[in-house]
N, CA, C and O atoms as a GROMACS GRO file, in nm:
protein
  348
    1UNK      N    1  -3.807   0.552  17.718
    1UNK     CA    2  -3.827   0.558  17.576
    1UNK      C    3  -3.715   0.635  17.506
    1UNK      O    4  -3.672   0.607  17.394
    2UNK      N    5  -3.675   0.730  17.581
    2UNK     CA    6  -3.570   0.853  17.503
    2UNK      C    7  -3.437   0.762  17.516
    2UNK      O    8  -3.348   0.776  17.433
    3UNK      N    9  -3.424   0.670  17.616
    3UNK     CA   10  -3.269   0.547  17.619
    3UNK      C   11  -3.298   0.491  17.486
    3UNK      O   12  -3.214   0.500  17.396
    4UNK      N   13  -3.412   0.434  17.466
    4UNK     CA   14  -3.414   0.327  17.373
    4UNK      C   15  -3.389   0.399  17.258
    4UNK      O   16  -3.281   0.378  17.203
    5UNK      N   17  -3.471   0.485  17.205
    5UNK     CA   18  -3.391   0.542  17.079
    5UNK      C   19  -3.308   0.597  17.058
    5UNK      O   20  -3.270   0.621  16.943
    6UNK      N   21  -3.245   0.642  17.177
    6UNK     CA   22  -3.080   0.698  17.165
    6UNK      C   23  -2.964   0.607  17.135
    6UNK      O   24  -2.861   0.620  17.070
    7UNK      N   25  -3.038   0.473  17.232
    7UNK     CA   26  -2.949   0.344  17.200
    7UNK      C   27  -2.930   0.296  17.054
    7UNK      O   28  -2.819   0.276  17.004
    8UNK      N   29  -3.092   0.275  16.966
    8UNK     CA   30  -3.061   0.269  16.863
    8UNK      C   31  -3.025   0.320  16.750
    8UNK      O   32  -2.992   0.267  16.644
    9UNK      N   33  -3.036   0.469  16.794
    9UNK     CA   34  -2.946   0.568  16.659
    9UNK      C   35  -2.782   0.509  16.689
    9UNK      O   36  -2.707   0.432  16.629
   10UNK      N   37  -2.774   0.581  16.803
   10UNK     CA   38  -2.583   0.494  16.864
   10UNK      C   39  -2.564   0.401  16.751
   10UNK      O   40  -2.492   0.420  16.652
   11UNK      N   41  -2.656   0.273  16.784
   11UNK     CA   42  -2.617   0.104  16.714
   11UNK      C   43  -2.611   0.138  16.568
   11UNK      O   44  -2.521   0.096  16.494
   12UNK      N   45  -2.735   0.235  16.519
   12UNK     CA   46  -2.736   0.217  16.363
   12UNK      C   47  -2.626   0.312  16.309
   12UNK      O   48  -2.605   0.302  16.188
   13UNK      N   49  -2.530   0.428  16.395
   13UNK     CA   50  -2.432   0.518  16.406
   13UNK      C   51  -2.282   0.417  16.381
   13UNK      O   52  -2.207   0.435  16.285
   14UNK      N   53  -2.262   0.317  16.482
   14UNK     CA   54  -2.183   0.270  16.503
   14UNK      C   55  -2.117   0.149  16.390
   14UNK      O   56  -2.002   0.120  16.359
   15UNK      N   57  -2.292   0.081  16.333
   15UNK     CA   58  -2.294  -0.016  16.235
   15UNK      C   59  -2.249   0.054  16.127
   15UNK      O   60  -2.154   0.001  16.071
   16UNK      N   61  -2.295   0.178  16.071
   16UNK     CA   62  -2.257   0.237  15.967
   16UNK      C   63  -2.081   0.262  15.921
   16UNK      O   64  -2.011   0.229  15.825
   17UNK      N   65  -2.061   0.345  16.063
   17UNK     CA   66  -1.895   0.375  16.116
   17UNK      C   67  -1.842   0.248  16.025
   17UNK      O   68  -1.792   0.255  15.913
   18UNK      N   69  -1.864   0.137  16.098
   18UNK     CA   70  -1.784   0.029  16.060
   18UNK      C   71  -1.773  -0.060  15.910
   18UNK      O   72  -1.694  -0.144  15.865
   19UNK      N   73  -1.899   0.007  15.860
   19UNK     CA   74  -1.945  -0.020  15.703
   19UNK      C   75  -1.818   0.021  15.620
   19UNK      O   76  -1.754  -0.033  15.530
   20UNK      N   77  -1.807   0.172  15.704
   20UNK     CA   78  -1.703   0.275  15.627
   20UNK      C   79  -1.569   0.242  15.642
   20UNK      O   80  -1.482   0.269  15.560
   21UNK      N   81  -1.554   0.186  15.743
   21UNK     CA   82  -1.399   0.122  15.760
   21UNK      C   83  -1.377   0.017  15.710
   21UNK      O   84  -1.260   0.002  15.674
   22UNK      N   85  -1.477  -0.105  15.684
   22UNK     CA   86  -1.423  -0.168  15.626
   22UNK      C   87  -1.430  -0.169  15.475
   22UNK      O   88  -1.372  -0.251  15.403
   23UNK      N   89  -1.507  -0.070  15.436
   23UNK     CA   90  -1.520  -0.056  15.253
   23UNK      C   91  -1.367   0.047  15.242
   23UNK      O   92  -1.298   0.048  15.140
   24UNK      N   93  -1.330   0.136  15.378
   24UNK     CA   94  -1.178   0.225  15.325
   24UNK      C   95  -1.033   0.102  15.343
   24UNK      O   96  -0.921   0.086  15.295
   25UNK      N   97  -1.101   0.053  15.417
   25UNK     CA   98  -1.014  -0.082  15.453
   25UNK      C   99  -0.933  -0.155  15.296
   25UNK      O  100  -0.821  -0.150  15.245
   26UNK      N  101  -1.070  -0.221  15.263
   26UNK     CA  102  -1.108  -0.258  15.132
   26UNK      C  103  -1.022  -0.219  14.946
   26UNK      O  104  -0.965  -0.271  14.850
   27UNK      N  105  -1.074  -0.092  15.003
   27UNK     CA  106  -1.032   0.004  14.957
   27UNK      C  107  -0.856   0.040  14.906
   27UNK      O  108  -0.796   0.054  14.800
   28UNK      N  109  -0.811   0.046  15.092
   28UNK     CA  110  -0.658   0.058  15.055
   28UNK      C  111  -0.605  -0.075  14.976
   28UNK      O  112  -0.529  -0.081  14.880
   29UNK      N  113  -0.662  -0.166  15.038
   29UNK     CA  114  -0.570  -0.306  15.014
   29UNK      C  115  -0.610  -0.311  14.823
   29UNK      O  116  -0.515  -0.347  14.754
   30UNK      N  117  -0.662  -0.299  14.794
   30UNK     CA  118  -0.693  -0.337  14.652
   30UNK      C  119  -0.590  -0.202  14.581
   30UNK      O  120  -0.525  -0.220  14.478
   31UNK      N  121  -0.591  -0.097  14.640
   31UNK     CA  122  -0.462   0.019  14.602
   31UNK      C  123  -0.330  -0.009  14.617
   31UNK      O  124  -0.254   0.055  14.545
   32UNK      N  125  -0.269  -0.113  14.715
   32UNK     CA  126  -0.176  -0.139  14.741
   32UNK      C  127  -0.149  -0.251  14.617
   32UNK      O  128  -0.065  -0.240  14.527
   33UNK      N  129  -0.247  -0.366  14.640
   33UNK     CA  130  -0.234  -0.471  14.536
   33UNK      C  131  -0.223  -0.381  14.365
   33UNK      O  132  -0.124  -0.391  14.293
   34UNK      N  133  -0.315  -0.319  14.337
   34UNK     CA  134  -0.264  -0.270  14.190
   34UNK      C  135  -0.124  -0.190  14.190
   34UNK      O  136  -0.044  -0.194  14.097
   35UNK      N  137  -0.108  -0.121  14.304
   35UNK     CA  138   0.050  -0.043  14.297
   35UNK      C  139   0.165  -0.132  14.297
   35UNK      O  140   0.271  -0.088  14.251
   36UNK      N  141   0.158  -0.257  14.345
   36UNK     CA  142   0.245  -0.376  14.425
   36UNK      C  143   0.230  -0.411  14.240
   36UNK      O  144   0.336  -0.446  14.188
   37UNK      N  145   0.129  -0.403  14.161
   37UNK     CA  146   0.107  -0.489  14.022
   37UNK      C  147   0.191  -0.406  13.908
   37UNK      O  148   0.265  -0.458  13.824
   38UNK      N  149   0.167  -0.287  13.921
   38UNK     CA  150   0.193  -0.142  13.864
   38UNK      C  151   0.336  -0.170  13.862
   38UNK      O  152   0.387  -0.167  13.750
   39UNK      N  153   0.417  -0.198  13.966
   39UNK     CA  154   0.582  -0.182  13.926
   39UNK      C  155   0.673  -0.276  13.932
   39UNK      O  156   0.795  -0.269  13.924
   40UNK      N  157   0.581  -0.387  13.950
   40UNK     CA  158   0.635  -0.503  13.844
   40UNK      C  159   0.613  -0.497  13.713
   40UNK      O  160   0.695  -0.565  13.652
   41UNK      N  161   0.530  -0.440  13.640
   41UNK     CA  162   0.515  -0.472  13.482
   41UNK      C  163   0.571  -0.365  13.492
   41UNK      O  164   0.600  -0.372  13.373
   42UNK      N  165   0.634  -0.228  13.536
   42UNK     CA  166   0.741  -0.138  13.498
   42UNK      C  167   0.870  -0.204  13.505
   42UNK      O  168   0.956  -0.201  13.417
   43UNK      N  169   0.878  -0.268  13.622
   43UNK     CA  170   1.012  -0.346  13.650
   43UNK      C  171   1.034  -0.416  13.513
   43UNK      O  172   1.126  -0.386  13.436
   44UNK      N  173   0.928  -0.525  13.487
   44UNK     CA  174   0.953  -0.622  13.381
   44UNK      C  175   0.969  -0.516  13.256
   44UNK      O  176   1.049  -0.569  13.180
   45UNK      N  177   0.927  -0.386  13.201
   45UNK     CA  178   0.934  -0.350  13.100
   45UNK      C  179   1.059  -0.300  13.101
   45UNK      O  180   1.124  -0.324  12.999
   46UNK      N  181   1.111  -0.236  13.186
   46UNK     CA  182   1.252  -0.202  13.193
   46UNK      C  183   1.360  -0.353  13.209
   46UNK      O  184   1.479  -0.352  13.178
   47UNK      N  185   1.321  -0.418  13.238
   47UNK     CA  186   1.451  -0.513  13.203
   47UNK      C  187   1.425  -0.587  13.086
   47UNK      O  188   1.523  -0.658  13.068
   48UNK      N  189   1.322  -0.610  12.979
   48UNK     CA  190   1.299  -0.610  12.870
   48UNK      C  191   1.410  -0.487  12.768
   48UNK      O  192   1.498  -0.507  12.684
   49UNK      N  193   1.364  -0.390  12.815
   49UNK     CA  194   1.406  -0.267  12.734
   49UNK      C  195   1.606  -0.294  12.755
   49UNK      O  196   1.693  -0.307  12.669
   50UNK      N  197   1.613  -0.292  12.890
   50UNK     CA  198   1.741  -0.308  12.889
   50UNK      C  199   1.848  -0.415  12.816
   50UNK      O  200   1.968  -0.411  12.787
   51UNK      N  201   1.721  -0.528  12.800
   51UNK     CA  202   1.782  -0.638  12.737
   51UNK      C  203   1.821  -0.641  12.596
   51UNK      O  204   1.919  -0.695  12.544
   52UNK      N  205   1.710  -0.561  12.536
   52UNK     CA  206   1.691  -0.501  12.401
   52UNK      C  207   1.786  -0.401  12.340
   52UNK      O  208   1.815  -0.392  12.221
   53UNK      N  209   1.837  -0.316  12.454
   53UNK     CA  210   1.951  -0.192  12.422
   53UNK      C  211   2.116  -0.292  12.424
   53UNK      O  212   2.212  -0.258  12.355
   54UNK      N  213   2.119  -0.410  12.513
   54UNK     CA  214   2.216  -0.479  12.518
   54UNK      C  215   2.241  -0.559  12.379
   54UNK      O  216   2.355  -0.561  12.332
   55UNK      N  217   2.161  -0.608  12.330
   55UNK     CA  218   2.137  -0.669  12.149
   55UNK      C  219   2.161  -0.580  12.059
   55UNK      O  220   2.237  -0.613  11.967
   56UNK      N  221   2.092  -0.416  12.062
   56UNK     CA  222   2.151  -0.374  11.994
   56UNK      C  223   2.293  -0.272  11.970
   56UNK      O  224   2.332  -0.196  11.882
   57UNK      N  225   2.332  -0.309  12.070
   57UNK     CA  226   2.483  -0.284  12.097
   57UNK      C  227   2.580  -0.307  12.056
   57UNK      O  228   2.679  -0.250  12.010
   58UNK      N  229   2.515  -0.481  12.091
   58UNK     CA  230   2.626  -0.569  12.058
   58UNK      C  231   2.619  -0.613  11.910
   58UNK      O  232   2.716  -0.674  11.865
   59UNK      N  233   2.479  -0.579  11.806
   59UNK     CA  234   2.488  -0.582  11.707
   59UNK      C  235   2.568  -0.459  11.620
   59UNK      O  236   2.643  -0.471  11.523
   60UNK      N  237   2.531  -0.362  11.677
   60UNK     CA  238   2.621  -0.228  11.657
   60UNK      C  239   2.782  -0.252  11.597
   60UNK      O  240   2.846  -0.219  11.497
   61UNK      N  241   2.806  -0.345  11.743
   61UNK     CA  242   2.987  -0.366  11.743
   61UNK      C  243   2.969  -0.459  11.641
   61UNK      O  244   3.047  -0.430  11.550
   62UNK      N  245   2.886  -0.585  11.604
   62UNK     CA  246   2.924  -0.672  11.521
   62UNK      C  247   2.975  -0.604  11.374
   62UNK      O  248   3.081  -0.612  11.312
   63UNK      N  249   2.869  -0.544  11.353
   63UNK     CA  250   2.855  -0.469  11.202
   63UNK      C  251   2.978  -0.410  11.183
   63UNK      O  252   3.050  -0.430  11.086
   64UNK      N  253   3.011  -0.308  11.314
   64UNK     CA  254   3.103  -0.254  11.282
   64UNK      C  255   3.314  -0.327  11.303
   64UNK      O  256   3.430  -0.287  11.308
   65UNK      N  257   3.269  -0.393  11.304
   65UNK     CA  258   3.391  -0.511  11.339
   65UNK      C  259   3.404  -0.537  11.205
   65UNK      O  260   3.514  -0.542  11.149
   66UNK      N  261   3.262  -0.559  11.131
   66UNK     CA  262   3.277  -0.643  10.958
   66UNK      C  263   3.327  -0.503  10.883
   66UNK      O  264   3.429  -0.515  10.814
   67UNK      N  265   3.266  -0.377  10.890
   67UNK     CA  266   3.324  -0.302  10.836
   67UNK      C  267   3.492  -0.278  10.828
   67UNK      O  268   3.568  -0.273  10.731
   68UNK      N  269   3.518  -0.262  10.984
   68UNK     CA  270   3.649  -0.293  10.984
   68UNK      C  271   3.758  -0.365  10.916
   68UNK      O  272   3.869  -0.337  10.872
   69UNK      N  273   3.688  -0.462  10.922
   69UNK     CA  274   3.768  -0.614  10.848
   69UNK      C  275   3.784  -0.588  10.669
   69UNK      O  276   3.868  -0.613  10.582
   70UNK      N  277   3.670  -0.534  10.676
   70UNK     CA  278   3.650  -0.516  10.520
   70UNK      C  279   3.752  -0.392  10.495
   70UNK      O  280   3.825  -0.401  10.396
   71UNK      N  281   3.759  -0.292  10.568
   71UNK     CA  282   3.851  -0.160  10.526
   71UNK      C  283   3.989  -0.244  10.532
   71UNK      O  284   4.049  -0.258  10.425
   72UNK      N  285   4.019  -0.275  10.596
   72UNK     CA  286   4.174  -0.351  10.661
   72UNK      C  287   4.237  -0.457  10.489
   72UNK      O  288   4.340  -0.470  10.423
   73UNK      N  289   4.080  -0.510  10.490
   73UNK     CA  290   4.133  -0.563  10.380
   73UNK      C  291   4.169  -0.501  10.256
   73UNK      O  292   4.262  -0.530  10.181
   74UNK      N  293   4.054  -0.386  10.240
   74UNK     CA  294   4.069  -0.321  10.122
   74UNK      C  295   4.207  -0.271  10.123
   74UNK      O  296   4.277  -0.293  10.024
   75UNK      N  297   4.267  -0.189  10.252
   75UNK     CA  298   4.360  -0.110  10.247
   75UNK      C  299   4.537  -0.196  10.262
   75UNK      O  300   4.650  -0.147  10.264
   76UNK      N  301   4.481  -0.359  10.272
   76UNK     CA  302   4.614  -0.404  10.269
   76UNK      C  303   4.668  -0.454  10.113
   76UNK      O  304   4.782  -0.456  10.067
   77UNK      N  305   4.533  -0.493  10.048
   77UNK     CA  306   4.546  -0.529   9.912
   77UNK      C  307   4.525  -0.460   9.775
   77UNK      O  308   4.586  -0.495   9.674
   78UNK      N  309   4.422  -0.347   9.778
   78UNK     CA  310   4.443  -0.220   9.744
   78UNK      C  311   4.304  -0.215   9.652
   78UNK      O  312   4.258  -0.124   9.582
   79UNK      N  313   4.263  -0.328   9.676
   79UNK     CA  314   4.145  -0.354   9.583
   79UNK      C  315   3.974  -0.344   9.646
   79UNK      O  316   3.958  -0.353   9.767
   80UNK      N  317   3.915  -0.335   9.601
   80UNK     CA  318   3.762  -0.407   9.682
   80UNK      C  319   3.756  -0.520   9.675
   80UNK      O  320   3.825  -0.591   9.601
   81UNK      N  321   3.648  -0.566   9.774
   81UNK     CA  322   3.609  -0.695   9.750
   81UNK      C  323   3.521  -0.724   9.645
   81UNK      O  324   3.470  -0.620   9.604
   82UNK      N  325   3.474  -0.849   9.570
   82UNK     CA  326   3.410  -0.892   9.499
   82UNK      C  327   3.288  -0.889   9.551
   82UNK      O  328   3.271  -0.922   9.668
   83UNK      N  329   3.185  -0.849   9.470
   83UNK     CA  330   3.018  -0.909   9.537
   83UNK      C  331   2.985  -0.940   9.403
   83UNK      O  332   2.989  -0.855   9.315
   84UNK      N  333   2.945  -1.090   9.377
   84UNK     CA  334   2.830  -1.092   9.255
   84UNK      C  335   2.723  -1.122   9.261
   84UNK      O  336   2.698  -1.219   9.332
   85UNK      N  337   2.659  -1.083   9.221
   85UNK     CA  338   2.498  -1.031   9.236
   85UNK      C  339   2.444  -1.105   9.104
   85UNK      O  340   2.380  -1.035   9.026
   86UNK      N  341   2.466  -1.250   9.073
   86UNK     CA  342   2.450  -1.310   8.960
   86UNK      C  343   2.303  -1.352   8.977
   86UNK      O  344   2.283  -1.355   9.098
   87UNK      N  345   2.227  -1.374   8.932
   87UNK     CA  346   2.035  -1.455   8.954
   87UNK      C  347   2.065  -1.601   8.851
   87UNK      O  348   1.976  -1.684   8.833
   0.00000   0.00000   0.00000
């Protein structure tokens, strides 16, 4: 009698054990999958961002290219340019 219920605490010991391993099991893999998720949408936000600092760069230089053009002109002809602002 004292085998048999030793046997079955053991079984209901052992069933449990394995409850726990596979819910930590479980567990990691769904931690890995959101971390594996986590730095791709960092990845993707940083090469967004980077793409964004490259536009305004290169808008930077545009503007300042027209300014240029515009001083160059002022200072070869001695005048301003015209803007009319007619409606």
């Amino acid at each position: 009698m004292q085998s048999e219920i030793l046997a079955w605490e053991n079984g209901k010991k052992l069933r449990e054990k394995q409850k726990m391993e596979r819910k930590k099991s479980e567990l990691e893999q769904r931690k890995s999958r959101n971390l594996k998720h986590y730095y791709s949408k960092i990845g993707r936000i940083d090469h967004i961002a980077a793409g964004a600092r490259t536009q305004l760069e290169e808008k930077r230089k545009h503007e300042e290219s027209i300014v240029r053009e515009k001083t160059r002109k002022m200072r070869s002809t001695g005048k301003t340019p015209v803007n009319c602002f007619c409606f």
